[in-house]
PAPA-679963 format. One record per residue (C-alpha): residue in three letters; x, y, z; chain; residue number from 1. Coordinates in steps of 0.1 Angstrom, whole numbers. Example, Ala and Ser with C-alpha at 12.3 -4.5 7.8 and 13.67 -1.06 7.14 Angstrom:
padren kolke = ALA; c1 = 123; c2 = -45; c3 = 78; marpa = A; firo = 1
padren kolke = SER; c1 = 137; c2 = -11; c3 = 71; marpa = A; firo = 2
***
This chain:
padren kolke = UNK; c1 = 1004; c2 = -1292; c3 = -516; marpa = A; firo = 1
padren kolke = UNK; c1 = 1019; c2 = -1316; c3 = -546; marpa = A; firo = 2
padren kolke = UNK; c1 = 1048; c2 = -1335; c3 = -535; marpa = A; firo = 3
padren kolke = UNK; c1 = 1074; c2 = -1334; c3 = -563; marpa = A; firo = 4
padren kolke = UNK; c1 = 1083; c2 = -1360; c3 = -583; marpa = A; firo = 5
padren kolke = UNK; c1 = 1118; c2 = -1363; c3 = -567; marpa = A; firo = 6
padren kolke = UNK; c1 = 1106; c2 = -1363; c3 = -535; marpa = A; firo = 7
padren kolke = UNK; c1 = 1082; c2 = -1390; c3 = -545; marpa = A; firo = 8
padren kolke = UNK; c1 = 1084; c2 = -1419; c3 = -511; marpa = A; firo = 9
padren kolke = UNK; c1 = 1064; c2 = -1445; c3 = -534; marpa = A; firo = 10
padren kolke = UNK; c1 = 1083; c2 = -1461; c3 = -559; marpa = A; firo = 11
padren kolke = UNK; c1 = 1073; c2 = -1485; c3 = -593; marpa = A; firo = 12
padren kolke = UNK; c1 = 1048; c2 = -1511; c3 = -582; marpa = A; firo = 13
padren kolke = UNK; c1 = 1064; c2 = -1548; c3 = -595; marpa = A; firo = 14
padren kolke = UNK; c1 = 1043; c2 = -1580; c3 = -589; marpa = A; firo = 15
padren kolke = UNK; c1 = 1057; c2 = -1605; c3 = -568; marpa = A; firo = 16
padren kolke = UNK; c1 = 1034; c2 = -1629; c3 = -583; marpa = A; firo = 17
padren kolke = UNK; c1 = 1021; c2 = -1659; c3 = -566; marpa = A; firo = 18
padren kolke = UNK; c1 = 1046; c2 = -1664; c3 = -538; marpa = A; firo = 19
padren kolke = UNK; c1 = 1046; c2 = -1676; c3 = -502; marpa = A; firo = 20
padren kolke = UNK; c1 = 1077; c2 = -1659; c3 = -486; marpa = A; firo = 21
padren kolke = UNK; c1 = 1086; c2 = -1657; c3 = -445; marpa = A; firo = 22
padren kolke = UNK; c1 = 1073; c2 = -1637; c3 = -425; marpa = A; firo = 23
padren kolke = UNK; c1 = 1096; c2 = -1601; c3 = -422; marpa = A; firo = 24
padren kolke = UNK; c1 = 1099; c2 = -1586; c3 = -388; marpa = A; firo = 25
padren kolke = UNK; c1 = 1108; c2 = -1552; c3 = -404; marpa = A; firo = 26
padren kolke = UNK; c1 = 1074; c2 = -1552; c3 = -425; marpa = A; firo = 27
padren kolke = UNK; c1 = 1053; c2 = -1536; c3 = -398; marpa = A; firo = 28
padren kolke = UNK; c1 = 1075; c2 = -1506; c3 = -389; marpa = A; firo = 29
padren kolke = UNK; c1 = 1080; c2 = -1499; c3 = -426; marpa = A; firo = 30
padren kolke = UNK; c1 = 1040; c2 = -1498; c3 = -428; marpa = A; firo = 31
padren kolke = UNK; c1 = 1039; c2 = -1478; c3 = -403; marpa = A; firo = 32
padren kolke = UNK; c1 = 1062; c2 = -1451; c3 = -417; marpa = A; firo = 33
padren kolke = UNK; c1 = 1044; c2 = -1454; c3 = -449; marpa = A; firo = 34
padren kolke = UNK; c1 = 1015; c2 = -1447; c3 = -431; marpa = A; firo = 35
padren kolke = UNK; c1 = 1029; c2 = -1418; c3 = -414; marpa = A; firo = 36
padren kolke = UNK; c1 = 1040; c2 = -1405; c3 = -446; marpa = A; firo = 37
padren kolke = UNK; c1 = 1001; c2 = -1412; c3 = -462; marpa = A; firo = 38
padren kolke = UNK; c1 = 978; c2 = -1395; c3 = -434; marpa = A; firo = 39
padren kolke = UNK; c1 = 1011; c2 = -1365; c3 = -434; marpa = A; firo = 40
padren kolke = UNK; c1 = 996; c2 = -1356; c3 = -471; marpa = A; firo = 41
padren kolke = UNK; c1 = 960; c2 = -1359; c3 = -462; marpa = A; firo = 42
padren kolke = UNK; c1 = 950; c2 = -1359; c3 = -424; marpa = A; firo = 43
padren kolke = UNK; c1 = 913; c2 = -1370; c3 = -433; marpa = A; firo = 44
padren kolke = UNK; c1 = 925; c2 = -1404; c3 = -441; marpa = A; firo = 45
padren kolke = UNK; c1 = 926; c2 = -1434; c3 = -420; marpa = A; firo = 46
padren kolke = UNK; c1 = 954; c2 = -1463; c3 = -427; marpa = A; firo = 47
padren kolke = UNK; c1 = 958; c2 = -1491; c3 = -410; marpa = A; firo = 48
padren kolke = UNK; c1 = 981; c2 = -1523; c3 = -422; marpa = A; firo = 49
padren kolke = UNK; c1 = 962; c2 = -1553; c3 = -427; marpa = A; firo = 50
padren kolke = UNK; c1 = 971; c2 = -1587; c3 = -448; marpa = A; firo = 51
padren kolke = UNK; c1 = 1000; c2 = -1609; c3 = -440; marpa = A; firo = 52
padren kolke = UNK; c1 = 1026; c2 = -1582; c3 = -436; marpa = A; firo = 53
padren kolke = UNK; c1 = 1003; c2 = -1574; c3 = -406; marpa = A; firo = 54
padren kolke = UNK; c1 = 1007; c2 = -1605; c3 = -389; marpa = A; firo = 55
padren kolke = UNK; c1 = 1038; c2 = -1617; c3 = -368; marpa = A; firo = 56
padren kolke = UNK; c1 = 1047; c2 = -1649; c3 = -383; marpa = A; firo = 57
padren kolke = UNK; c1 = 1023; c2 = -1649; c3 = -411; marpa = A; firo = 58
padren kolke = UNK; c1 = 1037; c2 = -1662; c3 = -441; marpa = A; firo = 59
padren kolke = UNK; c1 = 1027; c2 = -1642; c3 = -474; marpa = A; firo = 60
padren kolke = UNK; c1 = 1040; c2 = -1625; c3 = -510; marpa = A; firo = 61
padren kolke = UNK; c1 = 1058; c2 = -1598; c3 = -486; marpa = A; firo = 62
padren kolke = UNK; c1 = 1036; c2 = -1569; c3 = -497; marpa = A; firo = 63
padren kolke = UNK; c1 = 1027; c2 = -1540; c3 = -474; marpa = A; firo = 64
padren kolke = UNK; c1 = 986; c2 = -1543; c3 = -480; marpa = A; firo = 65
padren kolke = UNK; c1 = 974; c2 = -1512; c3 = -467; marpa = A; firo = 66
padren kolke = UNK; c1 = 936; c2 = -1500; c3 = -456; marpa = A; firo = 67
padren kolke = UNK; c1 = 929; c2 = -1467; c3 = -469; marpa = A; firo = 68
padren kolke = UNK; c1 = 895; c2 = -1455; c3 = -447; marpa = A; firo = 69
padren kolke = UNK; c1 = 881; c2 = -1417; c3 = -466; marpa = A; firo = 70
padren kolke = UNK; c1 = 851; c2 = -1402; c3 = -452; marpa = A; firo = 71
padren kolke = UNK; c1 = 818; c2 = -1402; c3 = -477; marpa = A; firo = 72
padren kolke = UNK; c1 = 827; c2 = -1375; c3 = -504; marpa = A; firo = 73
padren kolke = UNK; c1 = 863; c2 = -1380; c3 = -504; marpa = A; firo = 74
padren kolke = UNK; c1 = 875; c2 = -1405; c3 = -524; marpa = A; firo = 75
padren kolke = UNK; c1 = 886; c2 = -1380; c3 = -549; marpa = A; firo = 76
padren kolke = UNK; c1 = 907; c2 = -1364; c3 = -523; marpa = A; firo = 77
padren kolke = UNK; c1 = 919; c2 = -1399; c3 = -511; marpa = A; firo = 78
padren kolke = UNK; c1 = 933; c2 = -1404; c3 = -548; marpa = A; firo = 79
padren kolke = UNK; c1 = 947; c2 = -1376; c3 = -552; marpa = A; firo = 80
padren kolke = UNK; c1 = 972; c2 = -1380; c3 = -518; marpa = A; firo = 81
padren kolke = UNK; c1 = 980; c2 = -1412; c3 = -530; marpa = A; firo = 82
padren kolke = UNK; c1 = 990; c2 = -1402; c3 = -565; marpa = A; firo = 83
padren kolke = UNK; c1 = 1010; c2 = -1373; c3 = -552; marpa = A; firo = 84
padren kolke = UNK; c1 = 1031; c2 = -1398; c3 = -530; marpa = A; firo = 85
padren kolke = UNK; c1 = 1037; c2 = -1421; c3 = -561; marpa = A; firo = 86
padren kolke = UNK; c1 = 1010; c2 = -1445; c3 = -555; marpa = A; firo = 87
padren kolke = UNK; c1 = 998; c2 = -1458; c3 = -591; marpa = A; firo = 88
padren kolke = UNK; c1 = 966; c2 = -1473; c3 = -605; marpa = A; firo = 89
padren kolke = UNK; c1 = 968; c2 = -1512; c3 = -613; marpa = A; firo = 90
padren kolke = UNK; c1 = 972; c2 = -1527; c3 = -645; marpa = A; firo = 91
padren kolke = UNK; c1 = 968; c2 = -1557; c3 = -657; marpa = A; firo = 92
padren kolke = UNK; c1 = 940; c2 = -1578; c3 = -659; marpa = A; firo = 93
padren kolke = UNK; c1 = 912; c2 = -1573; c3 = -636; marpa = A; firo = 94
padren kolke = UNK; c1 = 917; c2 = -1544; c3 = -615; marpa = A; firo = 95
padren kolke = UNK; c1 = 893; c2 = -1528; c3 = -590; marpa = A; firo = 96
padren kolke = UNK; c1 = 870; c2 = -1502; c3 = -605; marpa = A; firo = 97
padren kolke = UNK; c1 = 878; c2 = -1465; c3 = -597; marpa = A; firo = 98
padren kolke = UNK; c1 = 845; c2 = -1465; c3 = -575; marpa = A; firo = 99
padren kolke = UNK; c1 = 867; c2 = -1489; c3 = -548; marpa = A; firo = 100
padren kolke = UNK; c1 = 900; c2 = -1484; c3 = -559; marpa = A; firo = 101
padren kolke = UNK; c1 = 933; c2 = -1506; c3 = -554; marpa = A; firo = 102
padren kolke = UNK; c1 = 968; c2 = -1483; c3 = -559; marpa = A; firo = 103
padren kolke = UNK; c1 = 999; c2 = -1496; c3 = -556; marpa = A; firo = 104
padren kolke = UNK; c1 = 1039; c2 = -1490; c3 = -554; marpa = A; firo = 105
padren kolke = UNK; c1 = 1067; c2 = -1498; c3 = -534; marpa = A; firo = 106
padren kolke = UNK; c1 = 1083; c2 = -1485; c3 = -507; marpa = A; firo = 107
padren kolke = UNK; c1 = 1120; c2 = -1488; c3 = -496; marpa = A; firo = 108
padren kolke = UNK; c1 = 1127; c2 = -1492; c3 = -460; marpa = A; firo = 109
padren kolke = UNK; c1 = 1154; c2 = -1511; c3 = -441; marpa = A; firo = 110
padren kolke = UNK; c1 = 1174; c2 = -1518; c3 = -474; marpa = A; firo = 111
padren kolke = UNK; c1 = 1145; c2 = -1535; c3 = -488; marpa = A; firo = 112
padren kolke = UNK; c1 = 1118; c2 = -1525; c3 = -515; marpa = A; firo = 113
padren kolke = UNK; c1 = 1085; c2 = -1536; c3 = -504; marpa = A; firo = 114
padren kolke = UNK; c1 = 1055; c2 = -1538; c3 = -525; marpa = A; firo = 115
padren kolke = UNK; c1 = 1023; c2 = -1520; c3 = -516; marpa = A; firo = 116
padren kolke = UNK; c1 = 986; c2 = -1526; c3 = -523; marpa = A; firo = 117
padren kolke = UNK; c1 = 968; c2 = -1495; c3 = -509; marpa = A; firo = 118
padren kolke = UNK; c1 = 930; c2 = -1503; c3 = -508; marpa = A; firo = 119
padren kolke = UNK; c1 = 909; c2 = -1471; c3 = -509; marpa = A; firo = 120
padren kolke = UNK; c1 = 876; c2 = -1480; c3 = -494; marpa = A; firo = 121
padren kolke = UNK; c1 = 847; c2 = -1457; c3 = -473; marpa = A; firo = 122
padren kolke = UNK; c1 = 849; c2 = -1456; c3 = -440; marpa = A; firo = 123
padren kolke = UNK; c1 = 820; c2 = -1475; c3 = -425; marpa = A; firo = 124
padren kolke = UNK; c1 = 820; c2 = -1502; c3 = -452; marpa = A; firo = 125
padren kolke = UNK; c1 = 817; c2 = -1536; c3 = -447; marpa = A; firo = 126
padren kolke = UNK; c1 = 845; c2 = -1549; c3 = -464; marpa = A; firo = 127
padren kolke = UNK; c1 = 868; c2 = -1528; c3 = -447; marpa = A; firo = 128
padren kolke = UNK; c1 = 857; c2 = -1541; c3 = -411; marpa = A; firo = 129
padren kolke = UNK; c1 = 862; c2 = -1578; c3 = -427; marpa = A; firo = 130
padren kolke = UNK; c1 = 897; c2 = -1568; c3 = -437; marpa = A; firo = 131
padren kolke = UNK; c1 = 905; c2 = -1559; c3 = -398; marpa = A; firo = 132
padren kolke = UNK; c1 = 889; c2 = -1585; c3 = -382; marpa = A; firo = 133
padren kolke = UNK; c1 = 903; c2 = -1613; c3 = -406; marpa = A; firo = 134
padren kolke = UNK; c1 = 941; c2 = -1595; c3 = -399; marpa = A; firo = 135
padren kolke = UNK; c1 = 930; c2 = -1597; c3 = -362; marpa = A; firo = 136
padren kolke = UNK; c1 = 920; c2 = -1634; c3 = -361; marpa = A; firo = 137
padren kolke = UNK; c1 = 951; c2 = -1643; c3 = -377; marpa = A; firo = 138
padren kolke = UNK; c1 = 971; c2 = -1624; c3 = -351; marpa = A; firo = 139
padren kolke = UNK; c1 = 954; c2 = -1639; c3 = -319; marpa = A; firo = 140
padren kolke = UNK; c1 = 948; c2 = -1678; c3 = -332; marpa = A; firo = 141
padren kolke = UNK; c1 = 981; c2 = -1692; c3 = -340; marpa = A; firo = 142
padren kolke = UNK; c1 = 962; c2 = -1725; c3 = -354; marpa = A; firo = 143
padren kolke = UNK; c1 = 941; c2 = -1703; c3 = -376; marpa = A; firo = 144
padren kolke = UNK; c1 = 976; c2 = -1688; c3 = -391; marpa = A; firo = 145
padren kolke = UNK; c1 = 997; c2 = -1719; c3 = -397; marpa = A; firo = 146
padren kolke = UNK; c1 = 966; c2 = -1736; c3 = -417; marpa = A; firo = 147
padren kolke = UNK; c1 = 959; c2 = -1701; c3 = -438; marpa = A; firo = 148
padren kolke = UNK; c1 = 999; c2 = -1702; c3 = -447; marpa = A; firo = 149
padren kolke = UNK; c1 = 991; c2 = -1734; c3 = -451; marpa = A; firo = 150
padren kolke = UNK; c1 = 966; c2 = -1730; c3 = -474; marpa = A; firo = 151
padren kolke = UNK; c1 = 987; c2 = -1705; c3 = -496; marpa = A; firo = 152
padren kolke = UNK; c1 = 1013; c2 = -1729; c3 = -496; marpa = A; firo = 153
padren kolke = UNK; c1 = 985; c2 = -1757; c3 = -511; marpa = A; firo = 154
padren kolke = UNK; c1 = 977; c2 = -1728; c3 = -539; marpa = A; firo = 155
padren kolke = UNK; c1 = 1009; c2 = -1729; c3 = -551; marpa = A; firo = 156
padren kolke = UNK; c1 = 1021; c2 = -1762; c3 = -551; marpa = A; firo = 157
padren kolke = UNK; c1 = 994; c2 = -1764; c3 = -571; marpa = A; firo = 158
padren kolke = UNK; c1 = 1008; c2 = -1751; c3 = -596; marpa = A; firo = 159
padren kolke = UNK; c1 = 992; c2 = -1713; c3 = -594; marpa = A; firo = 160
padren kolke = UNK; c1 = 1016; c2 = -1686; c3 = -604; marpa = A; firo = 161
padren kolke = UNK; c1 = 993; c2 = -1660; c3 = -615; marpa = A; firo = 162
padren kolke = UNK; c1 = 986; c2 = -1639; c3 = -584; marpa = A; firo = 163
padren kolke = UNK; c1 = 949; c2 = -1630; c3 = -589; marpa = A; firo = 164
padren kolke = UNK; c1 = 940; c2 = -1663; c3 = -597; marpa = A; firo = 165
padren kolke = UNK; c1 = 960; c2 = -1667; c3 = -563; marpa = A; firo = 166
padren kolke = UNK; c1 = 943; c2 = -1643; c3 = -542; marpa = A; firo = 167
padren kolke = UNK; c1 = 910; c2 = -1655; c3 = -556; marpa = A; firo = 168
padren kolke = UNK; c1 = 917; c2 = -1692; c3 = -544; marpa = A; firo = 169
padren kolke = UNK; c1 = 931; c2 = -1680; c3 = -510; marpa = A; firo = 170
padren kolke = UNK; c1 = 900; c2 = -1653; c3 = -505; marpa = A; firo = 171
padren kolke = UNK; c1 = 879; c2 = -1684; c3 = -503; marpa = A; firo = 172
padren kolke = UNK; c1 = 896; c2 = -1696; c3 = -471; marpa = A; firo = 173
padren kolke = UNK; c1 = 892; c2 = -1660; c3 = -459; marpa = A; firo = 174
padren kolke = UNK; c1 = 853; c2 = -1659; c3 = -467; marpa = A; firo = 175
padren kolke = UNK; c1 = 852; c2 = -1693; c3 = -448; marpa = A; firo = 176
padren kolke = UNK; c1 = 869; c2 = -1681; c3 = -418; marpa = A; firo = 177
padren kolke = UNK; c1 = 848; c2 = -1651; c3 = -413; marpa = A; firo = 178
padren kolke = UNK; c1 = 816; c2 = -1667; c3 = -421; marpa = A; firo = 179
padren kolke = UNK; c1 = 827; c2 = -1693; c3 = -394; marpa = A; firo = 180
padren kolke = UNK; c1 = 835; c2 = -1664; c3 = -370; marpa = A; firo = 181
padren kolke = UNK; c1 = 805; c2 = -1642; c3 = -367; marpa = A; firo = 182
padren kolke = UNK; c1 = 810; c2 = -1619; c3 = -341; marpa = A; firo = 183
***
């Protein structure tokens, strides 16, 4: 059943940019309620809260990055839920293609309006297992965290305000990490 515009939970995506901000306490339990809200409008879908946001003293641009898991044959159905919640597709330059989309939004929790990249990827792929483990190395090595905040930091001293360019540069560490890390 379509959610109605008004009741819409997802709100207007706005980029943040390239941006290093503290780490919010509150981020997690807003996640989670978004992700209540998500698997609520489509039970065959699997979320989980990965990136930054994810990690307890994890430095990042603030945004809720979400992992949208569909079964083989959904992804259709998977859009659909997101759009009905509010989620929209990027714009801009570069985004994903339809085939492994990116949505995104905002959400407003705790008096704050959190941005949201939802990534809509099979269950079973690769890239979404690289996306958990990275979030969970970052959560149990402490040294492995400061020197990826680090890292971002680096980025934007730099002089790199465009956040693709950003998360380009930064997905290099994150490649080198789990390379490094082979389970």
């Amino acid at each position: 059943m379509p959610v109605t515009a008004k009741e819409k939970p997802v709100g207007g995506y706005e980029n943040p940019g390239a941006v290093c901000v503290p780490s919010d306490p509150r981020a997690p339990e807003a996640a989670r309620k978004l992700i209540r809200i998500i698997t609520a409008r489509e039970p065959r879908l699997t979320v989980a809260h990965v990136g930054s946001s994810a990690v307890p003293d994890c430095a990042g641009k603030g945004t809720l990055d979400l992992l949208v898991l569909y079964a083989p044959g959904d992804l259709d159905a998977a859009k659909t839920a997101l759009a009905d919640l509010g989620f929209q597709k990027q714009t801009g330059r570069d985004p994903f293609p339809e085939e492994r989309p990116m949505r995104v939004g905002s959400f407003a929790f705790g008096g704050k309006r959190y941005p949201i990249h939802a990534h809509v990827i099979v269950r079973g792929a690769a890239e979404a297992g690289e996306l958990i483990r990275f979030r969970d190395l970052l959560r149990a090595d402490p040294d492995l965290r400061a020197a990826y905040v680090a890292r971002k930091r680096e980025i934007i001293r730099a002089g790199v305000a465009d956040s693709i360019e950003y998360s380009i540069i930064k997905g290099g560490f994150v490649r080198d990490v789990l390379d490094s890390k082979k389970p």
